[in-house]
N, C-alpha and C positions, 0 to 999 in steps of 0.2 A: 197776554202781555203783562211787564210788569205794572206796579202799580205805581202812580208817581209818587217822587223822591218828597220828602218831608224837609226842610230847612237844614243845611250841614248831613243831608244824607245825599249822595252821587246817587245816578239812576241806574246804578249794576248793583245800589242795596248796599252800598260800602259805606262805615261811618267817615265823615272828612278825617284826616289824618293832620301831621304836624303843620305841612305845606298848602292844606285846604283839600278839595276835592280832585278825586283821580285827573281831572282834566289838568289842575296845576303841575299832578305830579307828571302827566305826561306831558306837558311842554316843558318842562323842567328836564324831564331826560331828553328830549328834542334839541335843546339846546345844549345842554353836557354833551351830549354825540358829537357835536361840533367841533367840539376842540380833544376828542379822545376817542381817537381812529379805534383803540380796542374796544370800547361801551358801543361804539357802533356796531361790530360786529351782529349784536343782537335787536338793531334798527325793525327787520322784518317781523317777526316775530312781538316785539313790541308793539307795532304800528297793527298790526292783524288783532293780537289779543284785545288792543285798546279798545278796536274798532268793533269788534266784536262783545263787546263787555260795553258798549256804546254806540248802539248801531243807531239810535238815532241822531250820533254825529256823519252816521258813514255812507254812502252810497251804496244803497242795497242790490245795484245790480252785482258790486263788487264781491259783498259780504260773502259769497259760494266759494268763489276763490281763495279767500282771505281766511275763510275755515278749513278748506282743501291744505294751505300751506302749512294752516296751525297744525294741522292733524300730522302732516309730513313732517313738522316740525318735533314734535312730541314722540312720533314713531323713529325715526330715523337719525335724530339730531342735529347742530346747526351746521354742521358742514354740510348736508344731504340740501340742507336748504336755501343756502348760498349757494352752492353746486347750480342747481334750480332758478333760482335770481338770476344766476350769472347766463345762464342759459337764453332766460328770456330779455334781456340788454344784448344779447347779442343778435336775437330773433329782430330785436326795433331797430339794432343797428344795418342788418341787411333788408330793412324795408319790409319786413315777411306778411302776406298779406293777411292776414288772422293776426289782431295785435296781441293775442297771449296763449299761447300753446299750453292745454290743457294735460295733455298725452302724461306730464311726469307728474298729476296730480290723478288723475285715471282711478288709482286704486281705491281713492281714500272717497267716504262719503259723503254728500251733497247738504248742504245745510241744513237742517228741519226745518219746515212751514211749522207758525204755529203762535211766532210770536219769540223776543229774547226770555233767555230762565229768567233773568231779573236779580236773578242771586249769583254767589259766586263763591267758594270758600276761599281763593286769592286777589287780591283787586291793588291795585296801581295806589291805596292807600295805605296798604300794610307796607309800602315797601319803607325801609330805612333810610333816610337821610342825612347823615352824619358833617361834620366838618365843612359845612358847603358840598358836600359830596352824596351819591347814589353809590360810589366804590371803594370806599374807606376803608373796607376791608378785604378791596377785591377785587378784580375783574370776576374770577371765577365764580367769590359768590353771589356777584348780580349778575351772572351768568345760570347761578342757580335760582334763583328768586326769580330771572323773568321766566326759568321751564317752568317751575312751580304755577307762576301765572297763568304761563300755556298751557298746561295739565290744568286747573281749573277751568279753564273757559274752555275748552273742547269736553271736559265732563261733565260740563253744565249746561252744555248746547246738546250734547249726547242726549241729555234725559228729558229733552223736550220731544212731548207727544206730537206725531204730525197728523 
């Protein structure tokens, strides 16, 4: 397990950044999504990385799932994984009796037992904040900066011994 977080350090090991700790910077981007239908786009992936880099905000029966998508996320990219979203909103809309179809995460592997890495070499602090903005310079490149995140946190979960 990691060790706890020290004053102005998040518990994925991140130093706070300009906005304070990852948790600000992710309701920060929670709330920008709101009003910028494209930053949403990468809603899932954001929300699984965060949770993942934070699992003692997240509900652990979830976190297998939630590393299953990151990993589809990082293999296949965000269309493969909205594809997949869109899949299972339509699963909830016919009632289907299994509230989440596993079958298009199948390939990908199962969380590690073992405890979170605690580290991360990307975290929800390094991100830029410019202008009032997470996009200042972009959709695309906070489209690159949250893969980068994803590729950390699925690297980092990787090297955890079970």
């Amino acid at each position: 397990m990691a060790d706890s977080p020290t004053p102005g350090q998040c518990d994925c090991g991140a130093i706070a950044g300009p906005l304070g700790l990852c948790v600000d910077y992710y309701h920060g981007i929670l709330a920008a999504e709101q009003a910028d239908p494209q930053m949403y786009r990468w809603h899932a992936p954001v929300v699984c990385a965060y949770l993942l880099q934070h699992p003692s905000r997240a509900h652990e029966k979830y976190l297998d799932s939630q590393f299953r998508q990151l990993q589809l996320y990082v293999d296949k990219g965000l269309d493969a994984l909205l594809r997949v979203a869109a899949h299972q909103v339509a699963r909830n809309k016919h009632r289907a009796q299994s509230s989440y179809d596993m079958a298009p995460l199948a390939a990908y592997a199962p969380l590690p037992q073992g405890g979170s890495p605690g580290h991360f070499r990307a975290t929800f602090c390094g991100l830029p904040f410019k202008d009032g903005s997470f996009v200042s310079d972009g959709h695309p490149a906070y489209g690159r900066r949250i893969e980068i995140i994803a590729e950390a946190t699925v690297e980092s979960w990787r090297s955890v011994q079970s």
